[in-house]
C-alpha positions as CSV (number, residue, x, y, z in Angstrom):
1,X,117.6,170.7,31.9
2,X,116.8,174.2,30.3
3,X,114.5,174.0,27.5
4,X,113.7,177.2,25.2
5,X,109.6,177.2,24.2
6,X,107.4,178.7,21.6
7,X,104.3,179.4,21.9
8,X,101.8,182.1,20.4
9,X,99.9,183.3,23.4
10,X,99.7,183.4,26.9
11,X,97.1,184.2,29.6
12,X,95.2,186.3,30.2
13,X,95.6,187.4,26.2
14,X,94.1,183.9,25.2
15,X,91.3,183.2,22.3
16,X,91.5,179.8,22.9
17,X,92.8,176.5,24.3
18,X,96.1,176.6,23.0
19,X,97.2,179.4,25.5
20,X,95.5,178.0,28.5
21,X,97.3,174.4,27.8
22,X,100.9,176.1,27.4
23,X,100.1,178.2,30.5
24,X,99.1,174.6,32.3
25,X,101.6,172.8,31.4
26,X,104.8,175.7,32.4
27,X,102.6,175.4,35.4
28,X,103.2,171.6,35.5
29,X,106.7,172.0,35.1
30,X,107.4,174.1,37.5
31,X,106.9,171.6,39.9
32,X,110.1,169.5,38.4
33,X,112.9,171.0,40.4
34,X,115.6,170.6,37.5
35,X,113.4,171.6,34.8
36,X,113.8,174.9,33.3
37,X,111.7,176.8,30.6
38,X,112.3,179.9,28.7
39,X,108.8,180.6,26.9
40,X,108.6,182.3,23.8
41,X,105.2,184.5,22.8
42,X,105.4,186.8,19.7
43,X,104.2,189.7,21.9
44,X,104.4,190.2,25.6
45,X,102.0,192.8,27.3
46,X,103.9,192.7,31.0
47,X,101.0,191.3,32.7
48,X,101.2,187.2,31.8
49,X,102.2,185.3,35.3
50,X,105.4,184.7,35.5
51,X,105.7,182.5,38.3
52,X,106.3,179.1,36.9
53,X,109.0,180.5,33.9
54,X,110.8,183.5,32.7
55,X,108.7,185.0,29.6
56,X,110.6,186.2,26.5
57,X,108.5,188.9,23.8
58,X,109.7,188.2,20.7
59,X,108.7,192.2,20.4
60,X,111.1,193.0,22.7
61,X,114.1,191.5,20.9
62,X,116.5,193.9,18.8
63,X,117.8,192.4,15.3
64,X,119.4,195.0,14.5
65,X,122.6,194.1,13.0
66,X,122.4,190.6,13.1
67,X,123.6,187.3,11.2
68,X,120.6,185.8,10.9
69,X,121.4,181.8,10.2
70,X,119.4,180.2,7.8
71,X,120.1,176.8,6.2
72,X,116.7,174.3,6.3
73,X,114.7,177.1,7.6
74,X,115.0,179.2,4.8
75,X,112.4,177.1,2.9
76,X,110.4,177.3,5.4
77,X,110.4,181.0,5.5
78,X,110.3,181.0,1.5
79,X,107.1,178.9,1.9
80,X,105.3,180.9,4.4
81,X,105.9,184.2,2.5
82,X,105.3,183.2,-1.1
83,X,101.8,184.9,-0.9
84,X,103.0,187.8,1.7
85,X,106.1,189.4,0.2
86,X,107.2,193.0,2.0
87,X,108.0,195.2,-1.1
88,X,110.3,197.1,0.5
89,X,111.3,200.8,0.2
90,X,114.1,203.1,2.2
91,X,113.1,206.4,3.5
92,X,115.5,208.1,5.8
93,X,112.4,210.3,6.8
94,X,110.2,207.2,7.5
95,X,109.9,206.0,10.9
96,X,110.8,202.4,10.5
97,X,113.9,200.8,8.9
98,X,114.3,197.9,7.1
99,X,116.4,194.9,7.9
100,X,117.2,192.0,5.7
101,X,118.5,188.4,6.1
102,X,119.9,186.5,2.6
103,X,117.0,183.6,1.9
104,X,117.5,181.1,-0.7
105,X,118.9,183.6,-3.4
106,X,116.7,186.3,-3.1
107,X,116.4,188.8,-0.4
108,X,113.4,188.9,2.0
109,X,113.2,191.7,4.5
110,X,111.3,192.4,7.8
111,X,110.3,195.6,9.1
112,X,111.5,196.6,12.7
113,X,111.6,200.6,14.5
114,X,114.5,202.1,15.1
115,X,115.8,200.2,17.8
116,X,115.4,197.0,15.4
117,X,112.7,195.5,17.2
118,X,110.2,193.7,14.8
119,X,106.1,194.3,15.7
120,X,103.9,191.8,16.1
121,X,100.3,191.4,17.1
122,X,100.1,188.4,18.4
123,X,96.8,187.7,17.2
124,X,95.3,186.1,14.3
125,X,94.6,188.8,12.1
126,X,95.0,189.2,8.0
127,X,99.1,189.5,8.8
128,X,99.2,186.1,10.1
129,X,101.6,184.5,7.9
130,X,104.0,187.0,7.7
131,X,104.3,187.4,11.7
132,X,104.7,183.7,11.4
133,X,107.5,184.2,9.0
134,X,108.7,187.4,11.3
135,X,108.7,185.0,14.6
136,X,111.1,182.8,12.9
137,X,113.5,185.2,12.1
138,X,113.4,186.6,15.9
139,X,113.5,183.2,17.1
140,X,116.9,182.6,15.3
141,X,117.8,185.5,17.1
142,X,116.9,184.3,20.4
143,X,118.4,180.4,20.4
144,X,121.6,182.6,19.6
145,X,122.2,184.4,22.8
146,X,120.6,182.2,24.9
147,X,121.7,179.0,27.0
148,X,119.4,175.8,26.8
149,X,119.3,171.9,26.2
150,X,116.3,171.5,23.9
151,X,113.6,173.6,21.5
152,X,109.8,172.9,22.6
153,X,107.7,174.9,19.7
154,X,103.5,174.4,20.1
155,X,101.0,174.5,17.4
156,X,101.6,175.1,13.5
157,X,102.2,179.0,14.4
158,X,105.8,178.6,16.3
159,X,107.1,175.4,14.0
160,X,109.3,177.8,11.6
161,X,110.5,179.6,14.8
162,X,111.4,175.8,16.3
163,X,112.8,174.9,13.3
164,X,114.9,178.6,13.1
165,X,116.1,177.9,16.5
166,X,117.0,174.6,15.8
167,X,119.3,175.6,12.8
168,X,121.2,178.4,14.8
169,X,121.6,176.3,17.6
170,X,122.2,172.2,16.3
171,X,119.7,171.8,19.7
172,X,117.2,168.9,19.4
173,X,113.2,170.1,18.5
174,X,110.2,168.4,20.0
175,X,106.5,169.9,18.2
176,X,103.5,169.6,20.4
177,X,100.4,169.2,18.5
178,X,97.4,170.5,19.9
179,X,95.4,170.5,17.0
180,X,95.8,169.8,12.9
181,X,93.8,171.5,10.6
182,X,92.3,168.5,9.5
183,X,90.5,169.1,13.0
184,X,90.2,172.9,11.4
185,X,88.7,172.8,8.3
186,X,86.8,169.2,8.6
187,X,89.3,167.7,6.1
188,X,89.4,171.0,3.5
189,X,93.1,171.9,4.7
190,X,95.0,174.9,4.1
191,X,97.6,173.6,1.8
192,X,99.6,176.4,3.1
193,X,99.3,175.5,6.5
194,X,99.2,171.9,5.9
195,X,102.7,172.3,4.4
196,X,104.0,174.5,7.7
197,X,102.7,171.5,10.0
198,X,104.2,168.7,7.9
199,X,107.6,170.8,7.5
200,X,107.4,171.1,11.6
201,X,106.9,167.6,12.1
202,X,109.5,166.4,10.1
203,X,112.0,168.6,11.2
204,X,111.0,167.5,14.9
205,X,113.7,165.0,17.2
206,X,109.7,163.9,18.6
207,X,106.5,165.1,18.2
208,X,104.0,165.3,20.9
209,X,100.1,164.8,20.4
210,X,97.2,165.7,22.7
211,X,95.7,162.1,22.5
212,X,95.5,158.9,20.0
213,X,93.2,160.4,17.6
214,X,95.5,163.5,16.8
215,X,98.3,160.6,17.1
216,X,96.6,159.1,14.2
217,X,96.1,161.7,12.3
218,X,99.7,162.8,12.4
219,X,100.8,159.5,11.4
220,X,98.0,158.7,8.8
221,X,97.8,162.3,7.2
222,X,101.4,163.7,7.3
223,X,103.4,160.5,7.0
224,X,105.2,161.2,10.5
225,X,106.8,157.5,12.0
226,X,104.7,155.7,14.5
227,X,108.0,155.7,16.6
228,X,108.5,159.1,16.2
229,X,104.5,160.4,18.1
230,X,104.4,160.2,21.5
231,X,100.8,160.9,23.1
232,X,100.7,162.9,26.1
233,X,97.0,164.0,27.4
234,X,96.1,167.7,29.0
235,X,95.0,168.4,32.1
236,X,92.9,171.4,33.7
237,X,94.4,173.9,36.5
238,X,92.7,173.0,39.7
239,X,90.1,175.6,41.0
240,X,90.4,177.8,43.8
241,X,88.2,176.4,46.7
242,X,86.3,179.4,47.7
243,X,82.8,179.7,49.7
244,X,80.3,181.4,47.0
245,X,76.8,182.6,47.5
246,X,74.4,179.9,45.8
247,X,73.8,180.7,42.0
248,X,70.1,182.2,41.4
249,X,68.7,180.8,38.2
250,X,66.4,184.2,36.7
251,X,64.4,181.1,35.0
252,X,63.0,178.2,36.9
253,X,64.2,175.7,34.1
254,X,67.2,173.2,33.2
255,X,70.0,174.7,31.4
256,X,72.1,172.8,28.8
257,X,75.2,174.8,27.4
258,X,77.5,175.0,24.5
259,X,80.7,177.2,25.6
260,X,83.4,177.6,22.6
261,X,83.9,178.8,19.2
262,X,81.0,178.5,17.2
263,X,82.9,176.8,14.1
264,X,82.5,174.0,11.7
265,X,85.0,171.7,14.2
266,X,83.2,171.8,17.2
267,X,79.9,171.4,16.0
268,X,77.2,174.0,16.9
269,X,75.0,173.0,14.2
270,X,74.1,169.5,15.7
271,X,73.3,171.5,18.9
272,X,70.9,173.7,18.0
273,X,69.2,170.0,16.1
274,X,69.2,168.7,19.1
275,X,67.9,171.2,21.1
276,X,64.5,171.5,18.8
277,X,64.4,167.5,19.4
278,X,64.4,168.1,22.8
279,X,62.4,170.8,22.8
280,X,59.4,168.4,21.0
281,X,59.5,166.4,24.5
282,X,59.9,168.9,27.3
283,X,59.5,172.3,27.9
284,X,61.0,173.5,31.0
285,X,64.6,173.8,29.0
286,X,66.6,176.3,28.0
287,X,69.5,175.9,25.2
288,X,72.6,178.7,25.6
289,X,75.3,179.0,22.7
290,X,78.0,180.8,24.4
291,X,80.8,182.0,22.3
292,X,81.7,183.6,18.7
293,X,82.6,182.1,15.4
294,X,82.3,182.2,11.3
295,X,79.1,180.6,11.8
296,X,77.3,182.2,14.0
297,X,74.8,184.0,11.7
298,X,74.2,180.9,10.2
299,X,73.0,179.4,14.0
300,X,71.3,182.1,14.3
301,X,69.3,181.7,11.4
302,X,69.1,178.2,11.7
303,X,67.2,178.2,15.3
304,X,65.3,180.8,14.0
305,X,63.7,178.9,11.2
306,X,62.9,175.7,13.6
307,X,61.0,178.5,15.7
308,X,63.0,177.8,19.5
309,X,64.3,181.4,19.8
310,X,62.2,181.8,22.7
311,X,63.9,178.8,24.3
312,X,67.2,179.2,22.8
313,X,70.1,181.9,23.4
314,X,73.4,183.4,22.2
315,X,75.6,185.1,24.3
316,X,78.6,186.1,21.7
317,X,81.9,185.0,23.4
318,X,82.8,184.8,26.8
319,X,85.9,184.7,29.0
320,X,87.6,184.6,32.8
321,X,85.0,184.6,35.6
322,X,81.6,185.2,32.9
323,X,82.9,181.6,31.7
324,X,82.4,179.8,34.9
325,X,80.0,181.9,36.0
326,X,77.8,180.3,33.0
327,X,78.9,176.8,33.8
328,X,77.7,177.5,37.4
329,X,73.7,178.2,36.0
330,X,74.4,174.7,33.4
331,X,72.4,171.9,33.9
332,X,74.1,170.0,31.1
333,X,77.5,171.0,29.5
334,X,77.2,169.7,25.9
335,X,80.5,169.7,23.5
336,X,79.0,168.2,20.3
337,X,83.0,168.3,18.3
338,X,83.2,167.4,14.8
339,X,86.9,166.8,15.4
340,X,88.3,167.6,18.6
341,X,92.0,166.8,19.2
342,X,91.2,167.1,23.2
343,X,88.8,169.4,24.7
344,X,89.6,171.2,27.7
345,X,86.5,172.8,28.2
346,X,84.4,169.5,29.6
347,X,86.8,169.7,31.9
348,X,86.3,172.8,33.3
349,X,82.6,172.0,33.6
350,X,83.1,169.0,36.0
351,X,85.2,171.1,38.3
352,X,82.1,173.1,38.3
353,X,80.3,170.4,39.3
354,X,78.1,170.4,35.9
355,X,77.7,167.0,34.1
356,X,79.0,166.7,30.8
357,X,78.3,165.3,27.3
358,X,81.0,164.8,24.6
359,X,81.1,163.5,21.2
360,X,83.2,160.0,20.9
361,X,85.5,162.4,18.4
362,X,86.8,164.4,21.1
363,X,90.3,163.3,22.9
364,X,89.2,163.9,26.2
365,X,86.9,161.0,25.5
366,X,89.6,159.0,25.8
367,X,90.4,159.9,29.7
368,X,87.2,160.3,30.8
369,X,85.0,158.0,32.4
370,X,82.2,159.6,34.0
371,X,81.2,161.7,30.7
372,X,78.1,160.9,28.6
373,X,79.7,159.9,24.9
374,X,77.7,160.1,21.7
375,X,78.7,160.8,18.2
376,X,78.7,163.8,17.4
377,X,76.4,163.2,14.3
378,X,73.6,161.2,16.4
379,X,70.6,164.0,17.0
380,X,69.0,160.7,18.9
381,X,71.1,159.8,20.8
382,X,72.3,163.3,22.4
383,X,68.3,164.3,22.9
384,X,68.1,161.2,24.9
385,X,71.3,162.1,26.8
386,X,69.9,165.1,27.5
387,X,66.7,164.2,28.1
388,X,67.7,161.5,30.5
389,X,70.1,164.2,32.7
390,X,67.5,167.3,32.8
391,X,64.9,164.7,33.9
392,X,66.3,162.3,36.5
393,X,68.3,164.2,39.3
394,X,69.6,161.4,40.9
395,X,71.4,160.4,37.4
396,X,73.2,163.8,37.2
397,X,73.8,163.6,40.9
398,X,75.7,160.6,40.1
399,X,78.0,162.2,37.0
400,X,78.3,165.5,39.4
401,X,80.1,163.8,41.9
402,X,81.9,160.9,40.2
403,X,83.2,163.4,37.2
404,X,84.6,165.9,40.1
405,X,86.6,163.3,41.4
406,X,87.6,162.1,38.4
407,X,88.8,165.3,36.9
408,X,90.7,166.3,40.4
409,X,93.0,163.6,39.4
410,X,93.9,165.1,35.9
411,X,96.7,167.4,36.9
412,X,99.1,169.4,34.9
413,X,101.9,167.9,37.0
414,X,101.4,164.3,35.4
415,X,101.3,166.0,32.1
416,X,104.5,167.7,32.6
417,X,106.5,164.5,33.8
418,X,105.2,162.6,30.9
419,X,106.5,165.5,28.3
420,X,109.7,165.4,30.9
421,X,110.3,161.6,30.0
422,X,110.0,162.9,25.8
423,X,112.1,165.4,26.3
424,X,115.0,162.7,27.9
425,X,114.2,160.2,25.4
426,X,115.4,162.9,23.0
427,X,118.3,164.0,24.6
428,X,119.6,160.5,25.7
């Protein structure tokens, strides 16, 4: 079985969970000796791993005098670029030449170079949409000239390019949903991106989720058949066992850590109340807020007004070996989410042997057993947590070596097999 992927990014150019999942889960599959995936990103830099798939850049991809079918997809497109129209112009001295593809009446046109190769970023800059938009016409492009049993398209950003490569290629489409942007925006969604997510999931043969409570958003919020939502949970990439010198604290105090994007969804505010509760019993702890985010000013400010600067740090955002390196000097790994549709990161911290606590509105709270679970909104509760694990060794002891063994057992592998069983479901 060949299947033909979309995702948006791919390590090591990651700003977030989604790209270490895809990268997890190709790794998973890999291991499935008549599996096959072609994976999709909108830019490829040459330096992703290669090992477990062959990796397509959508930047690489020439359209350049191209029939570009669109039936379904075309509204889709029409959707995405009703705020982000091109206006376009012909210059036989400018560098770059326009190509365009007939949309629902009206022309729409994408800019590519002279060998009609289209740009893209990658990223998640102002131009978002209308890479979005651009991706889908590549990716019509692609599902042309390529072999392959069955479209796999990840997150909200590569739906229109599933759904393009579904319509020039009558291929079956399974969406995996890693988040929603009811998990976004706290329940303020993006109509426009709403729209894109419901569109994708309606145009979907199955739609995967990363655990029940995403499952019941996606049935609840966007009307998608229980029948139609399969749940299959995340893993982590097992750690390379390797002898290290012991990690010297500079501080001889507990630790407790934050470590992701400081953002409405995952809940830094409730941290930084719970640290200055915590803070009121003991004092030989230190609070860290690793990471970046639209509200990081306003944690700044915050913990500055309750006075615990001196006991409380940001470190703006971190990545490869400065993330485990942090983990490795954590007492306590603490992932307060508002809304999380999994949560990787917990994971990560009890391979590094740090005990973890997780709000019951995380997915990963569903798997885990040897986590500490509070909600996320209960300032008590998670000072006591806390309280109870920087002051009792033999209790964090306990969740040390009961949460490594647990989370040894959560391998990609099993992940991939389930999504395996989706993918025959659909084609059967």
């Amino acid at each position: 079985m060949r299947v033909l992927m979309f995702g948006w990014e791919f390590p090591p150019h990651i700003s977030g969970g989604l790209g270490t999942a895809c990268y997890g889960l190709t790794k998973g599959i890999s291991h499935i000796s008549d599996l096959d995936v072609i994976f999709v990103v909108p830019k490829a830099f040459g330096d992703e791993d290669q090992s477990s798939m062959k990796l397509v850049g959508a930047n690489d991809i020439s359209i350049k005098h191209r029939q570009i079918e669109v039936k379904q997809y075309s509204k889709t497109l029409e959707y995405i670029e009703v705020n982000s129209k091109l206006v376009p112009y012909v210059d036989p001295e400018e560098f770059w030449t326009l190509n365009s593809s007939e949309v629902s009446s009206s022309r729409k046109f994408v800019k590519t170079d002279e060998h009609g190769r289209v740009a893209f970023t990658g990223k998640y800059g102002a131009d978002l949409l209308q890479e979005i938009a651009n991706y889908a016409v590549v990716a019509n492009v692609i599902a042309q000239d390529n072999t392959f049993d069955l479209i796999h398209a990840h997150d909200w950003l590569t739906y229109p390019a599933g759904i393009a490569a579904k319509e020039a290629s009558g291929k079956p489409l399974v969406v995996h949903v890693h988040a929603t942007d009811f998990d976004r925006s706290g329940g303020s969604v993006n109509p426009t991106v709403f729209d894109i997510e419901k569109r994708g999931m309606e145009a979907a043969d199955k739609v995967i989720t990363v655990s029940n409570l995403t499952r019941k958003t996606v049935i609840e919020k966007y009307g998608i058949s229980p029948e139609k939502v399969v749940t299959v949970y995340n893993a982590v990439e097992p750690t390379v066992k390797k002898k290290e010198q012991p990690f010297k604290k500079n501080v001889d105090e507990k630790i407790v850590t934050f470590l992701g994007r400081i953002t409405m969804q995952k809940g830094p505010e409730y941290f930084i109340e719970v640290a200055n509760e915590v803070l009121k019993r003991v004092d030989n702890v230190r609070f860290v807020m690793a990471g970046s985010g639209d509200m990081m000013e306003k944690m700044i400010r915050r913990a500055a007004s309750l006075k615990i600067m001196d006991k409380f740090h940001f470190t703006g955002f971190l990545k490869g070996d400065d993330v485990f390196s942090m983990l490795r000097m954590s007492d306590l790994y603490v992932m307060p989410s508002v809304s999380e549709p999994f949560g990787i990161s917990p994971l990560e911290a009890m391979q590094s042997s740090v005990p973890v606590l997780i709000s019951n509105q995380s997915g990963v709270a569903e798997i885990l057993t040897y986590a500490i679970k509070t909600n996320f909104w209960d300032i008590d509760a998670m000072a006591d947590a806390i309280h109870g694990i920087i002051s009792y060794p033999s209790l964090s002891e306990m969740f040390v070596k009961h949460g490594r063994e647990e989370v040894d057992n959560l391998k990609w592998e099993k992940s991939a097999r389930d999504v395996k069983k989706v993918y025959e479901s659909v084609l059967n």
